[in-house]
KEMAR-218301 format. One line per 4 residues: number of its first residue (from 1); their letters; for each residue x, y, z of C-alpha. Coordinates in steps of 0.02 Angstrom, whole numbers. Example, Ala and Ser with C-alpha at 12.3 -4.5 7.8 and 13.67 -1.06 7.14 Angstrom:
1	AS	615/-225/390; 684/-53/357 $
END
This chain:
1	XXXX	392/4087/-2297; 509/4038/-2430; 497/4097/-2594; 516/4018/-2793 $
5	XXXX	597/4149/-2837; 725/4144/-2678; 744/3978/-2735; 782/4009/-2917 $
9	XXXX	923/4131/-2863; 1008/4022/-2751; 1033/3901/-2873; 1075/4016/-3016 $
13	XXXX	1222/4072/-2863; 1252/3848/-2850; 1268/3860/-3019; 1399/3995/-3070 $
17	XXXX	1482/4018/-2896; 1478/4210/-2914; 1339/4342/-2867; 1387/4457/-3000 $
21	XXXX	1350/4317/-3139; 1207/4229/-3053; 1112/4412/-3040; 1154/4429/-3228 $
25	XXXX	1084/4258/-3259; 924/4295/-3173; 899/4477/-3254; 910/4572/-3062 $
29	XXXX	1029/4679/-2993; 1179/4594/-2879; 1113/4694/-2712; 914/4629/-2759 $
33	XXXX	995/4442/-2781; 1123/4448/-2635; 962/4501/-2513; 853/4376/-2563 $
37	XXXX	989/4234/-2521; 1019/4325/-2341; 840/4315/-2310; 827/4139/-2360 $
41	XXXX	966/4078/-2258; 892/4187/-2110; 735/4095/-2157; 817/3913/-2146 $
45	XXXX	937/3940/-2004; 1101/3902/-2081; 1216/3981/-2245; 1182/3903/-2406 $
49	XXXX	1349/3971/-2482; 1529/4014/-2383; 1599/4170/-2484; 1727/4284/-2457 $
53	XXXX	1818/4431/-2596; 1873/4292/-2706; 1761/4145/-2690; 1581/4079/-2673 $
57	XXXX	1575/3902/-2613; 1425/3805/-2580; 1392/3729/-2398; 1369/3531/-2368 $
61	XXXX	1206/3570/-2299; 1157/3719/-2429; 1213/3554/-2573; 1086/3460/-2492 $
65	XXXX	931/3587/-2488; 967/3646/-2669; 957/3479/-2727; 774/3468/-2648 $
69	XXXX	746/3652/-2693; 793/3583/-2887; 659/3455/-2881; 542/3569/-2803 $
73	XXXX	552/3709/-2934; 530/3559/-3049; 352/3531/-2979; 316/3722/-2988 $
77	XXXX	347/3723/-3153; 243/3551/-3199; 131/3634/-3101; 108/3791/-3193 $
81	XXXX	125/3683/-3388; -18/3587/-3318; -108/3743/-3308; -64/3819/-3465 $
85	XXXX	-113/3637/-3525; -288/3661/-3482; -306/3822/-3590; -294/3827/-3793 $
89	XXXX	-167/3716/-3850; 5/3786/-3875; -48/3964/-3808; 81/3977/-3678 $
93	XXXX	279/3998/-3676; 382/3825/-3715; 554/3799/-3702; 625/3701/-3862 $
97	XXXX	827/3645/-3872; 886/3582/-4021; 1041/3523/-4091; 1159/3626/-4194 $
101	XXXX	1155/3465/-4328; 970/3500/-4349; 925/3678/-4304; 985/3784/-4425 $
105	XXXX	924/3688/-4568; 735/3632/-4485; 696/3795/-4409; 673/3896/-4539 $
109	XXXX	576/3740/-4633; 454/3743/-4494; 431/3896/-4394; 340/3984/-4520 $
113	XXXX	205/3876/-4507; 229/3855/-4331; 192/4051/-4299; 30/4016/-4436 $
117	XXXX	-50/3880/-4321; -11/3942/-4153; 12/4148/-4160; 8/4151/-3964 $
121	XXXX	156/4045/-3942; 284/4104/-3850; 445/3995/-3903; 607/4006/-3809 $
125	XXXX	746/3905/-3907; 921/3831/-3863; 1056/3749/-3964; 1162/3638/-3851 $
129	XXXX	1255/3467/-3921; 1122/3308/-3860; 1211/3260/-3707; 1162/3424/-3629 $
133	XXXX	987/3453/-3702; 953/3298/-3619; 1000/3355/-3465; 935/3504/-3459 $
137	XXXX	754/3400/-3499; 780/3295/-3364; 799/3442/-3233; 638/3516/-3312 $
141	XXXX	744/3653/-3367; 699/3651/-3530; 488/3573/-3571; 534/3487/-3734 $
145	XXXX	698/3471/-3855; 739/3392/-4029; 851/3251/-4069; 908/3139/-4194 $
149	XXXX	895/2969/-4131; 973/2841/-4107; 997/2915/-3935; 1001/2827/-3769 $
153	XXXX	864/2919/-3681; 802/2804/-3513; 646/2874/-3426; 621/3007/-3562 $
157	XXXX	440/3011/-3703; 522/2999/-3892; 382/3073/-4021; 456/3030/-4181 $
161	XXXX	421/3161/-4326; 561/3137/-4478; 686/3005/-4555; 819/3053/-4664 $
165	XXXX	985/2970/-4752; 1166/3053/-4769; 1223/3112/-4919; 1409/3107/-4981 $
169	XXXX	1479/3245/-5026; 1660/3279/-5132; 1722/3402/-5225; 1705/3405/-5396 $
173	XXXX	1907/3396/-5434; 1907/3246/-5304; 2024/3100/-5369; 1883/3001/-5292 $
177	XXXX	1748/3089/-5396; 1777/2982/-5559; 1775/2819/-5435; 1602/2865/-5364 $
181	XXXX	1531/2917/-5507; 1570/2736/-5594; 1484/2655/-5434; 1346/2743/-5410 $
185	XXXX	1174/2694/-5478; 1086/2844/-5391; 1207/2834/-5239; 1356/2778/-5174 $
189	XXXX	1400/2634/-5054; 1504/2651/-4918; 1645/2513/-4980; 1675/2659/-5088 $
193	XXXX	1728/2789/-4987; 1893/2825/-4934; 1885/2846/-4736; 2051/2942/-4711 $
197	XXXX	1976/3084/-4827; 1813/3072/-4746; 1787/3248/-4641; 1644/3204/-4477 $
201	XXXX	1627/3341/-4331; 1721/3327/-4166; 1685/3221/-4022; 1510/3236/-3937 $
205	XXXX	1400/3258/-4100; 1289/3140/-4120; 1285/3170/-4312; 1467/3084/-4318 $
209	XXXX	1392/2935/-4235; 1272/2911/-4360; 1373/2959/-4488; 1506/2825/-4448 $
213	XXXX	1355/2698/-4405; 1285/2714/-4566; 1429/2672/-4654; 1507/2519/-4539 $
217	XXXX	1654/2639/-4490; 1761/2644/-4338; 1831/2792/-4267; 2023/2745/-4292 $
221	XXXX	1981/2730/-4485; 1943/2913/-4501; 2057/3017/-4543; 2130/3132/-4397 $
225	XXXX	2045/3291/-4475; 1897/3224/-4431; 1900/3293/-4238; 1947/3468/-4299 $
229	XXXX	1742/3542/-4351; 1618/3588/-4258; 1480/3637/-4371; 1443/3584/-4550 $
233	XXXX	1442/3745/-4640; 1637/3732/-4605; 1644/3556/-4651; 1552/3589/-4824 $
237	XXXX	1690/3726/-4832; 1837/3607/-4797; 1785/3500/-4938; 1759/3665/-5037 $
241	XXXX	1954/3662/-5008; 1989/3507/-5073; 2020/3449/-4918; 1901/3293/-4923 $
245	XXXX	1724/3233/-4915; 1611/3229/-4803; 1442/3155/-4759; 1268/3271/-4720 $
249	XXXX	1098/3241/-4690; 967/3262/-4820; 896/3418/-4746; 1050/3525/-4746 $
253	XXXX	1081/3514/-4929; 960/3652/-5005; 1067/3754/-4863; 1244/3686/-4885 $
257	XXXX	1254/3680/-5083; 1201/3783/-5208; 1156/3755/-5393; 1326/3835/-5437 $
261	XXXX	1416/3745/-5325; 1588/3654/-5363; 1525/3513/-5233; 1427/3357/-5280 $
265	XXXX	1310/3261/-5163; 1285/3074/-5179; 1163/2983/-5078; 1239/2849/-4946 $
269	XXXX	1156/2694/-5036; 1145/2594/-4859; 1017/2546/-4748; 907/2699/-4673 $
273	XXXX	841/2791/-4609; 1000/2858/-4565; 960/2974/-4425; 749/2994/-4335 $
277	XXXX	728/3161/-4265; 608/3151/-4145; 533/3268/-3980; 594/3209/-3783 $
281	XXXX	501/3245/-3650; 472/3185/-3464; 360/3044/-3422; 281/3163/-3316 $
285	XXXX	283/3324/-3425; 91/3407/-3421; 118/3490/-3558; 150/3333/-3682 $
289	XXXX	-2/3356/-3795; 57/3537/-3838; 218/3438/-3884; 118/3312/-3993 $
293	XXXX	35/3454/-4071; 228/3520/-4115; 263/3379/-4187; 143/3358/-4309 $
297	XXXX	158/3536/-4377; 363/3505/-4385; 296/3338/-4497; 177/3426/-4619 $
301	XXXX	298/3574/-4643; 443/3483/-4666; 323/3375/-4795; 298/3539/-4887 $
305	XXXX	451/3592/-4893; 531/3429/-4950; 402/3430/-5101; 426/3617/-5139 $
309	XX	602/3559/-5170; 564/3406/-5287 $
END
């Protein structure tokens, strides 16, 4: 009889072509891992992988039973949330991913009450850029993950939870300063910014999107800098170098600048909400009112937290 968990190593093995990391991967020893795939392919009557001293490859035939074997550790898993679902709310382990634009600066806003509200929680959390948090929700890798939309997401549940703007921010020595400082009523408007100074992170961050979407840019109008950040602690520190400005959401601030700071934050006077954070799921995920549930404590904390700092 196969196993779940004969499964689950064979496509940890699919995954990284090599025993040594796929044991690592799944927390067993190589010999424990490399047993359970020779029983399994003694169970199925043909290899799953051909491997020799210096490769692992998969088989056509072993691609097409992990592929079904995927889909059915997908149900096992929908099976067992469904479970879980049925017993106190939020009393079982989730897996959250979040992005790096929003997790360092919402987690600590909300986990604290989080941990209040549900002590029996078990939360496993991942940081990966949006592209791949989606696809690791999709494959029912991960139960639930946080994004700031706009976001294509087809055949994926969007619970909605917080809306936020971009702020400007320059240096106070910026030529620009005295510029935006005569414009601004309150904030600044994008006509008045000077794209070839403006410092966005690299490809694949949704955050630049928006950023460049909220202020009518075009990629070829940014300066070339621009594609050299990944987070935006370092951009804050670029423009802490007189390097340029750049452009954060609302939430980071309290993190990014302090009241000492040489930096001044403006906010982007143009249409918002900038950026919607929001909770994906799968249509089919059991476990969606524990998700709901999330949700609404990541609203009211961040509500408290945004009036703490008024």
């Amino acid at each position: 009889m196969l196993t779940l968990k004969q499964l689950s190593y064979a496509l940890s093995v699919a995954e990284h072509l090599h025993f040594k990391r796929a044991a690592e991967a799944c927390a067993v020893s190589q010999s424990a891992l490399s047993s359970a795939i020779q029983e399994l392919e003694s169970q199925i009557g043909f290899p799953l992988f051909e491997r020799d001293n210096k490769r692992v490859l998969l088989t056509s035939r072993g691609r097409d039973f992990l592929k079904r074997a995927q889909s059915v550790l997908m149900d096992a898993q929908d099976l067992m949330n469904f479970a879980h679902a049925q017993s106190k709310p939020l009393s079982h382990p989730l897996s959250l991913g979040v992005i790096p634009t929003v997790g360092p600066f919402l987690l600590p806003k909300v986990l604290p009450l989080v941990r209040e509200r549900f002590p029996k929680l078990q939360l496993r959390i991942k940081e990966a850029q949006s592209a791949q948090l989606v696809q690791l929700v999709r494959q029912g890798e991960l139960d639930t993950a946080v994004l700031a939309l706009p976001y294509p997401l087809p055949g994926l549940h969007a619970f909605e939870f917080w809306e936020e703007d971009f702020y400007l921010v320059v240096h106070h020595d910026d030529a620009s300063l005295r510029t935006l400082l005569d414009a601004a009523g309150g904030g600044v408007k994008a006509k008045a910014l000077v794209p070839e100074k403006l410092l966005l992170l690299e490809e694949g961050h949704c955050l630049k999107d928006h950023a460049l979407a909220a202020c009518r840019l075009r990629i070829s109008s940014v300066g070339n800098n621009a594609l050299s950040s990944t987070s935006l602690y370092t951009l804050i520190q670029m423009v802490a170098g007189r390097m340029g400005s750049t452009l954060v959401p609302e939430m980071a601030l309290d993190q990014l600048l302090t009241e000492d700071s040489e930096l001044r934050a403006f906010h982007l006077d143009e249409p918002g909400p900038h950026r919607t954070l929001a909770f994906i799921t799968r249509l089919n995920f059991p476990g969606i009112n524990s998700v709901a549930l999330l949700r609404d404590c990541f609203r009211e904390a961040l509500g408290q937290s945004l009036r703490a700092s008024l």
